[in-house]
N, C-alpha and C positions, 0 to 999 in steps of 0.2 A: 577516679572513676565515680566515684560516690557524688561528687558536686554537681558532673554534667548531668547525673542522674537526674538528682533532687530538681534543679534549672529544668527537668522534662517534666517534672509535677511526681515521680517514683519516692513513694516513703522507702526508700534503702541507706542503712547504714551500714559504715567502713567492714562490720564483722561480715556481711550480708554479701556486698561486694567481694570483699578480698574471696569470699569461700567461695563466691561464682565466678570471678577471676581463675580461680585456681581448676575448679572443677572444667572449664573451657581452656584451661593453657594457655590463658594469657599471661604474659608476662610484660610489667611496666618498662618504659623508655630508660629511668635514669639508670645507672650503673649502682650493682651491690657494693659494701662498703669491702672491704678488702682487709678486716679485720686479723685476721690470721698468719697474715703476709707481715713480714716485719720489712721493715724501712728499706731502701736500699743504701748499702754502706755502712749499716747498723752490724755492731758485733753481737754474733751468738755463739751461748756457750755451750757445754754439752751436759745433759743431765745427768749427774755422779752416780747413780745408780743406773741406770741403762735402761729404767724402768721396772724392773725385776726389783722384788724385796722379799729375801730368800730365807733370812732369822730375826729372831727378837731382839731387840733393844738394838734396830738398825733404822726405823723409822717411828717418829712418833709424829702425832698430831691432837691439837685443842680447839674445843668448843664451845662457844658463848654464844647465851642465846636474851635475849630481853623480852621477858612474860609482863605484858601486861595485867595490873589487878587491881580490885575495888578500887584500893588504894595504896597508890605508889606501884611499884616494878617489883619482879622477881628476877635476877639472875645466877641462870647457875652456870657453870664452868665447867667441863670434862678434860683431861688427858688419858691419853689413847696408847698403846703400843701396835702398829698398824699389823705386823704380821700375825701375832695370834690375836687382834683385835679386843686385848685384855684392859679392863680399865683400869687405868693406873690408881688414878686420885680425883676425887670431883669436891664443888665448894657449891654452896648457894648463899648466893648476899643478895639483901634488898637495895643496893644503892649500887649503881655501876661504877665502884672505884676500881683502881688495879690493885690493890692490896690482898686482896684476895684470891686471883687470876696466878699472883705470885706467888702465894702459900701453896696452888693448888700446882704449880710446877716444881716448887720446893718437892714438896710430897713426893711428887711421881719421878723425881732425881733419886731420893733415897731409895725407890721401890726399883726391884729388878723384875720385868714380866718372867723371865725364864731364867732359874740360873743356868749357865754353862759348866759343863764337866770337863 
């Protein structure tokens, strides 16, 4: 919509457009992509937890992030225990190796978020 515009002499760009598209109910000719839809014929599997995560040390998760600065990078690293959201172990290194991503799950193996009784 933005090209037939401009071709009429309308200074409108695509942000300009699309929001008056949308504000009007227009909707474009081609077809959405169907992303979410898996193949057909494609196997799927079921997610082992059901969705639900009910105690500690049944789901963890890790985070890396690349901070840009003056000079050179900063990255730090987190591990997580998802149900009470406790931090296990965290690192921060100036150079993006794995050597350190692996200390810092070392770590959070030896750590218990909760013990159980």
């Amino acid at each position: 919509m933005t090209r037939p515009l401009h071709n009429e002499g309308h200074a409108v760009n695509v942000t300009r457009s699309r929001r008056l598209m949308r504000l009007m109910r227009l909707m474009p000719m081609r077809r959405k992509p169907a992303a979410s839809r898996p193949a057909p014929g494609r196997k799927t599997y079921p997610y082992p937890l059901g969705g639900r995560v009910e105690q500690p040390d049944q789901v963890g998760c890790a985070g890396i992030a690349d901070l840009p600065m003056r000079r050179g990078c900063l990255c730090p690293v987190a591990v997580m225990d998802r149900f009470p959201r406790k931090l296990l172990a965290w690192r921060i290194s100036n150079t993006p190796a794995a050597d350190f991503c692996v200390a810092a799950r070392n770590e959070a193996a030896t750590t218990v978020a909760h013990p159980r009784s």
